[in-house]
PyMOL CGO cylinders between C-alpha atoms (Angstrom):
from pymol import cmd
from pymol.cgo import CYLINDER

trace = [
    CYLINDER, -28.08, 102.92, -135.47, -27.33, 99.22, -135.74, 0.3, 1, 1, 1, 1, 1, 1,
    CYLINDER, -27.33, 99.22, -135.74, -24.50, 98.43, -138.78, 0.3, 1, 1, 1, 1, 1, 1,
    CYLINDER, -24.50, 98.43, -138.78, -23.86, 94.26, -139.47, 0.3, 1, 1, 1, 1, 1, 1,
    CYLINDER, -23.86, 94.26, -139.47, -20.67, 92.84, -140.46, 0.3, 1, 1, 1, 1, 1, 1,
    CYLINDER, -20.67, 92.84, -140.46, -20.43, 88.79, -142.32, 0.3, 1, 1, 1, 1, 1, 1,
    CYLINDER, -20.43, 88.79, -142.32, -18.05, 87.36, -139.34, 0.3, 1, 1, 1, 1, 1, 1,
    CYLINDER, -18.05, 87.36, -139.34, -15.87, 84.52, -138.87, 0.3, 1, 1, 1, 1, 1, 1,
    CYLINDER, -15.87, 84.52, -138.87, -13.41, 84.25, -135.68, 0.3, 1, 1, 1, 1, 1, 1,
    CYLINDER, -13.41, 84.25, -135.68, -14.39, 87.83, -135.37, 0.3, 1, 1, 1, 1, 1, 1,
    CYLINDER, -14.39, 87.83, -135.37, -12.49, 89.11, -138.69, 0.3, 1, 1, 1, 1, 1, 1,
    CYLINDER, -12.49, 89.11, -138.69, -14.72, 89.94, -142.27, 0.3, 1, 1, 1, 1, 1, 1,
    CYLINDER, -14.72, 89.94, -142.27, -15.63, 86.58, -143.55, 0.3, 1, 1, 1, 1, 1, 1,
    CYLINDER, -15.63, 86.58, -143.55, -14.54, 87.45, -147.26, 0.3, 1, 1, 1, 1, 1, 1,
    CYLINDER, -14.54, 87.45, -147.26, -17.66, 85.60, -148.47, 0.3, 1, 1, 1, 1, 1, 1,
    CYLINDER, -17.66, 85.60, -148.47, -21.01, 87.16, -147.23, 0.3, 1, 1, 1, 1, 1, 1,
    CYLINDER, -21.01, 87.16, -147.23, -23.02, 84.30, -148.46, 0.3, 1, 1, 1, 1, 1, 1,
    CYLINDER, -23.02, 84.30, -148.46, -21.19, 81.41, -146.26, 0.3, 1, 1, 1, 1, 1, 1,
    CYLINDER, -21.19, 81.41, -146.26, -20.12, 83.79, -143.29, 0.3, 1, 1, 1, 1, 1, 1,
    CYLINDER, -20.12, 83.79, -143.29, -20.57, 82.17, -139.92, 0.3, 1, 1, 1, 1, 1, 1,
    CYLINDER, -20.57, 82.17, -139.92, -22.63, 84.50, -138.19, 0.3, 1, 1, 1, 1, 1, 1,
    CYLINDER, -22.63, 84.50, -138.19, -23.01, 87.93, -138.40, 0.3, 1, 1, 1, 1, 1, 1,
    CYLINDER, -23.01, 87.93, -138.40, -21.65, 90.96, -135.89, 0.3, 1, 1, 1, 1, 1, 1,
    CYLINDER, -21.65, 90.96, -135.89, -24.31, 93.48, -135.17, 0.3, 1, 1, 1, 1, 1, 1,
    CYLINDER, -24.31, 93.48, -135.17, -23.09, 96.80, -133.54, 0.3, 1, 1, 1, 1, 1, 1,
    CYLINDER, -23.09, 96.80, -133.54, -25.08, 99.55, -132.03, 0.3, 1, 1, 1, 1, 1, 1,
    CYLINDER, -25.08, 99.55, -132.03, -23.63, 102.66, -132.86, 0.3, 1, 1, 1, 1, 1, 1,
    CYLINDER, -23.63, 102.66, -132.86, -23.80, 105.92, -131.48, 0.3, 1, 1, 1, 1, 1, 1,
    CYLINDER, -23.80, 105.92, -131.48, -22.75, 107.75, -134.75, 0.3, 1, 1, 1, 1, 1, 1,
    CYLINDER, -22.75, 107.75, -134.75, -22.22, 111.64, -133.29, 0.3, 1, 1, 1, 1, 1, 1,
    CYLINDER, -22.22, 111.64, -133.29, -19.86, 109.89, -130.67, 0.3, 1, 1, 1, 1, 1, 1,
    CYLINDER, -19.86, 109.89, -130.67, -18.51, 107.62, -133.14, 0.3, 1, 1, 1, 1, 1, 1,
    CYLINDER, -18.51, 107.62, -133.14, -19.03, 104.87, -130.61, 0.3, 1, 1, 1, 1, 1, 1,
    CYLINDER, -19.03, 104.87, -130.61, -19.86, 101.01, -130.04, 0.3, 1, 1, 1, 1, 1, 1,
    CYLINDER, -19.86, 101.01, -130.04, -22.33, 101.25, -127.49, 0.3, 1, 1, 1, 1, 1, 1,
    CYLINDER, -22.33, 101.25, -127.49, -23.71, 97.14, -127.85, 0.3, 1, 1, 1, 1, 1, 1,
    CYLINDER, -23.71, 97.14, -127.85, -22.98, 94.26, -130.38, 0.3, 1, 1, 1, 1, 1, 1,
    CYLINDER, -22.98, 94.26, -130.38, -24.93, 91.38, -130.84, 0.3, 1, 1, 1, 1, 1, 1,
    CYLINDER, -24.93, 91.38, -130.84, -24.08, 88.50, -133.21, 0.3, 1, 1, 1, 1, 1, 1,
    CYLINDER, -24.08, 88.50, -133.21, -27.27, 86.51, -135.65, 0.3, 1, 1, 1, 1, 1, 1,
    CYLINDER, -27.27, 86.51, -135.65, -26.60, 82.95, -136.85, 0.3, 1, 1, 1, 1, 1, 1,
    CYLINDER, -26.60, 82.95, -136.85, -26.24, 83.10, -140.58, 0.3, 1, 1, 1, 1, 1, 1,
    CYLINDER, -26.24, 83.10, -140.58, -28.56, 81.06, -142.52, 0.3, 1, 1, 1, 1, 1, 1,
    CYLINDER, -28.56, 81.06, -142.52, -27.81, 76.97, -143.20, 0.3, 1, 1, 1, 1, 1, 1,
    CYLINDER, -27.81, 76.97, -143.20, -26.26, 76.83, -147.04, 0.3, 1, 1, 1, 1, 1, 1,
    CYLINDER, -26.26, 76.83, -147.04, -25.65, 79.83, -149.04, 0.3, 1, 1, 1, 1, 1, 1,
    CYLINDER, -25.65, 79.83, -149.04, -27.01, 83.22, -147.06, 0.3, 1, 1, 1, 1, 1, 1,
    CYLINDER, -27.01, 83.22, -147.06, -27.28, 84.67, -150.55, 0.3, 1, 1, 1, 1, 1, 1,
    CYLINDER, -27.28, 84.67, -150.55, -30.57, 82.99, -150.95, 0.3, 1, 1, 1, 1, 1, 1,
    CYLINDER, -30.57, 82.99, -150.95, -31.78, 83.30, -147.72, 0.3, 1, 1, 1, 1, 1, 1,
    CYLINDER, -31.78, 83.30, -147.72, -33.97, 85.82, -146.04, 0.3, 1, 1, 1, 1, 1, 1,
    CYLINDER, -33.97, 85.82, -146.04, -31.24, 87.52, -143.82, 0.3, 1, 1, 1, 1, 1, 1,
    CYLINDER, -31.24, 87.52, -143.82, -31.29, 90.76, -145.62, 0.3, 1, 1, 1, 1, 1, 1,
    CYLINDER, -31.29, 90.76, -145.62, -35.31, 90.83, -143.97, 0.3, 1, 1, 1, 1, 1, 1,
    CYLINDER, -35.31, 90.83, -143.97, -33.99, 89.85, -140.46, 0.3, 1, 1, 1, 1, 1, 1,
    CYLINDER, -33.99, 89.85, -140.46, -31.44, 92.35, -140.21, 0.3, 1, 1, 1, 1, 1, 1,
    CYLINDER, -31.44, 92.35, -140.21, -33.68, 95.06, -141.84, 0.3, 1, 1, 1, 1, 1, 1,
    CYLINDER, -33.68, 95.06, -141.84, -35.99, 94.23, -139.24, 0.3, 1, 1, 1, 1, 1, 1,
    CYLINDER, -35.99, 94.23, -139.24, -33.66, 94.53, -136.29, 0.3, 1, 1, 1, 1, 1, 1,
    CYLINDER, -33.66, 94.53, -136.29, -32.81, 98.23, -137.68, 0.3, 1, 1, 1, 1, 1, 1,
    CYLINDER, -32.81, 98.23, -137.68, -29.54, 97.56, -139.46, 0.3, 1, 1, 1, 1, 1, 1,
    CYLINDER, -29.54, 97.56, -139.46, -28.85, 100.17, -141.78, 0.3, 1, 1, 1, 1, 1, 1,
    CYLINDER, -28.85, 100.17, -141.78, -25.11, 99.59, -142.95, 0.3, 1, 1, 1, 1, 1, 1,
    CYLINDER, -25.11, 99.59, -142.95, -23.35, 96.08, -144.10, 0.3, 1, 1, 1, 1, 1, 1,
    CYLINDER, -23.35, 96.08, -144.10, -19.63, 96.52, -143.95, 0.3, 1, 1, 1, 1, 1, 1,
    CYLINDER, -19.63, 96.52, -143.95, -18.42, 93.21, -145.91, 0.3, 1, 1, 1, 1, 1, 1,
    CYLINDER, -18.42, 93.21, -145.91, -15.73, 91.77, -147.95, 0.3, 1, 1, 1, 1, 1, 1,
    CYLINDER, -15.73, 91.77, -147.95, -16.51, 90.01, -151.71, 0.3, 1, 1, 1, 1, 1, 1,
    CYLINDER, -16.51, 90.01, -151.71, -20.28, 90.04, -152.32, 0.3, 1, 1, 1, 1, 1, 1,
    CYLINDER, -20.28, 90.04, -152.32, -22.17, 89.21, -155.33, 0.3, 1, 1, 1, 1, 1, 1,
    CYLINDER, -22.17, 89.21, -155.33, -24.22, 92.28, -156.97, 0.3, 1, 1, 1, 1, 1, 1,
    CYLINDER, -24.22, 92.28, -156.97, -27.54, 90.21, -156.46, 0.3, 1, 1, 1, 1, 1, 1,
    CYLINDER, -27.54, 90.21, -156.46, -26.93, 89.81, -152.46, 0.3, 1, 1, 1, 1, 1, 1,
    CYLINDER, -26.93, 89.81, -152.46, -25.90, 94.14, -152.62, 0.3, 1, 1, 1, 1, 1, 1,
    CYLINDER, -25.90, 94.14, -152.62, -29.53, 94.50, -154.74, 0.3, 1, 1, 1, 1, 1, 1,
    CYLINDER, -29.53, 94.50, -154.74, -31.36, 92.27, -151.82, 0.3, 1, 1, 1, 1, 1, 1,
    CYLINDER, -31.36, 92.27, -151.82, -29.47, 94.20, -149.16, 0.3, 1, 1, 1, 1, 1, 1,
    CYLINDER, -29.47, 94.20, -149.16, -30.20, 97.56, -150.64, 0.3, 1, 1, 1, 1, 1, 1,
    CYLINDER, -30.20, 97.56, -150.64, -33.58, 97.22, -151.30, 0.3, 1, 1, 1, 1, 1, 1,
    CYLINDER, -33.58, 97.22, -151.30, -34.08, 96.18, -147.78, 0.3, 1, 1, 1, 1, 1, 1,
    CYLINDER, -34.08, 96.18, -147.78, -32.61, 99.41, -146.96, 0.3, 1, 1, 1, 1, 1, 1,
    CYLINDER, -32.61, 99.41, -146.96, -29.55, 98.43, -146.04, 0.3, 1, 1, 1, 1, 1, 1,
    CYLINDER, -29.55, 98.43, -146.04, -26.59, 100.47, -147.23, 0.3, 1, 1, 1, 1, 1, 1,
    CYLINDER, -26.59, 100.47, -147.23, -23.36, 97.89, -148.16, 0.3, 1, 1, 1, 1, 1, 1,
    CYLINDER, -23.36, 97.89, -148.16, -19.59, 98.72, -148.18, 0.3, 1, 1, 1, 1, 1, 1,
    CYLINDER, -19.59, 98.72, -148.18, -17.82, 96.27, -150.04, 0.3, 1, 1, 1, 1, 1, 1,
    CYLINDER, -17.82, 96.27, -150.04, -13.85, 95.35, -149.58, 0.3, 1, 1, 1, 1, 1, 1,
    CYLINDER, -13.85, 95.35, -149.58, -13.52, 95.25, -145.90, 0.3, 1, 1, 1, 1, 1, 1,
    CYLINDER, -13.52, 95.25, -145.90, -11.17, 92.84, -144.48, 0.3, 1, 1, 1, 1, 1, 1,
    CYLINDER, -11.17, 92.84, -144.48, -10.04, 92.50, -140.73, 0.3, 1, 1, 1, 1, 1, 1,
    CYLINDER, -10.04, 92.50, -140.73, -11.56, 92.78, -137.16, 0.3, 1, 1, 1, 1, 1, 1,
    CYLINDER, -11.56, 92.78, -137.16, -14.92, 93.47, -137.05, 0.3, 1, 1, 1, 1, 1, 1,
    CYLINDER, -14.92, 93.47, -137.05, -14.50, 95.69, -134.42, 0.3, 1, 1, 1, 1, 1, 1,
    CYLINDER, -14.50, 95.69, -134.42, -11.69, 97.75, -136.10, 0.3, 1, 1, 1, 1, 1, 1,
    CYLINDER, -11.69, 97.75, -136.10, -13.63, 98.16, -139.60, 0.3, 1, 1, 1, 1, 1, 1,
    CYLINDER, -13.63, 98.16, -139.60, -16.75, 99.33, -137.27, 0.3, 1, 1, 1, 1, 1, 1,
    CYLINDER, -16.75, 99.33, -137.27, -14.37, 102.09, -136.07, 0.3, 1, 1, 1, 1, 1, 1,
    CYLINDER, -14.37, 102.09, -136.07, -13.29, 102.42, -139.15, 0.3, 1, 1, 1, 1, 1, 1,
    CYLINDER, -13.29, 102.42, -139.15, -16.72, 103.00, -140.75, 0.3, 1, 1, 1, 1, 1, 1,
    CYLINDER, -16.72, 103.00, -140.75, -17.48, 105.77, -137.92, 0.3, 1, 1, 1, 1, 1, 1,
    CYLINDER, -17.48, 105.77, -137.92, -14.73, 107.71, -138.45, 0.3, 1, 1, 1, 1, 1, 1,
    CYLINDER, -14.73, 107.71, -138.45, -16.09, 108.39, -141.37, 0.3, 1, 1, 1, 1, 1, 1,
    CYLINDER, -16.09, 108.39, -141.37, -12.73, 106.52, -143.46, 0.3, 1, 1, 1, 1, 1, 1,
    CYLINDER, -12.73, 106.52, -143.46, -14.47, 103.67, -145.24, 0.3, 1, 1, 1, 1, 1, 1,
    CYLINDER, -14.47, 103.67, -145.24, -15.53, 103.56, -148.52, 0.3, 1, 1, 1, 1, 1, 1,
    CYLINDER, -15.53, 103.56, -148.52, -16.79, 101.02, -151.07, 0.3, 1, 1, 1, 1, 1, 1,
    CYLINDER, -16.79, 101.02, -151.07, -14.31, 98.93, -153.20, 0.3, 1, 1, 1, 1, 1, 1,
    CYLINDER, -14.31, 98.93, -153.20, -17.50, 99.07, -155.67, 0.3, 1, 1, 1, 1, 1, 1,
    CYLINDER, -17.50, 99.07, -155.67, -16.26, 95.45, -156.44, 0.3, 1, 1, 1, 1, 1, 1,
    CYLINDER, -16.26, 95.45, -156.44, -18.81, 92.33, -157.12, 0.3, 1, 1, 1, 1, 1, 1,
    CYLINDER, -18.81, 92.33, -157.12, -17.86, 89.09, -156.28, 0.3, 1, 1, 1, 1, 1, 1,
    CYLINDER, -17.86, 89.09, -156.28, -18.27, 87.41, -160.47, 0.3, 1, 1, 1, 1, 1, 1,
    CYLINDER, -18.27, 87.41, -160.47, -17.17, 84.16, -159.67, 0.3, 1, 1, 1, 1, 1, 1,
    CYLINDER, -17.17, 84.16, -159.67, -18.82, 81.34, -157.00, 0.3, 1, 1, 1, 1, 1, 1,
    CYLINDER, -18.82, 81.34, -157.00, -16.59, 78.23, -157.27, 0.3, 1, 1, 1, 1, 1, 1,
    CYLINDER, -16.59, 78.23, -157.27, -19.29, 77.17, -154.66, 0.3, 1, 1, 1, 1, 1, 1,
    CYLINDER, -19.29, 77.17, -154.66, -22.01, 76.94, -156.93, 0.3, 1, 1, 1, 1, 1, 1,
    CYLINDER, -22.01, 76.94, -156.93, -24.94, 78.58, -154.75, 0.3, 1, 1, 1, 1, 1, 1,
    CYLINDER, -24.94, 78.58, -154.75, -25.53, 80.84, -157.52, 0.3, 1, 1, 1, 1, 1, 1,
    CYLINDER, -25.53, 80.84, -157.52, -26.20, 78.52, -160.65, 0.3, 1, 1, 1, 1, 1, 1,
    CYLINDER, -26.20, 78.52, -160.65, -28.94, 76.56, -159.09, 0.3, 1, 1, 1, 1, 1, 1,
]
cmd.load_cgo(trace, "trace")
């Protein structure tokens, strides 16, 4: 199982949409173990609006562990069968470990406000 994480300097970027890249981990989830990780170049401008939520789909990522992210980007993700866990900060490697023990859940928050102004295009 492959589960993607919106990284900068190898922490949760707490903006999905303007992340640097993102950390993909293969996961062995009955061992709870990283077994490879791979990281994607996040889409020029806002990744909200961009077709990432395909590309990772397509590569067989099933989770997104992530910090703030809008309730438009969770509906894309989601409906590209990608479960998303909201309010993660920290290494990505720790909130991966995190995730397979099984002690993660989501914050249920949306991200309302966008000072950045992707959004109101």
């Amino acid at each position: 199982m492959k589960i993607a994480l919106p990284s900068r300097n190898n922490h949760i970027d707490d903006h999905f949409g303007h992340c640097e890249y993102f950390t993909v981990f293969t996961v062995d989830t009955e061992t709870k173990e990283i077994i490879a990780s791979e990281t994607v170049s996040s889409p020029a401008g806002c990744g909200c609006k961009s077709n990432i939520a395909t590309i990772l789909s397509d590569m067989g990522v099933k989770v997104m562990l992530a910090g703030n992210m809008g309730e438009g980007a969770v509906r894309v993700l989601n409906n590209s069968g990608i479960e998303v866990f909201r309010g993660c900060s920290g290494d990505v490697k720790n909130i991966a470990l995190k995730w397979l023990e099984g002690s993660l859940v989501d914050s249920g928050d949306f991200c309302h406000a966008h000072e950045h102004g992707c959004h109101n295009e």
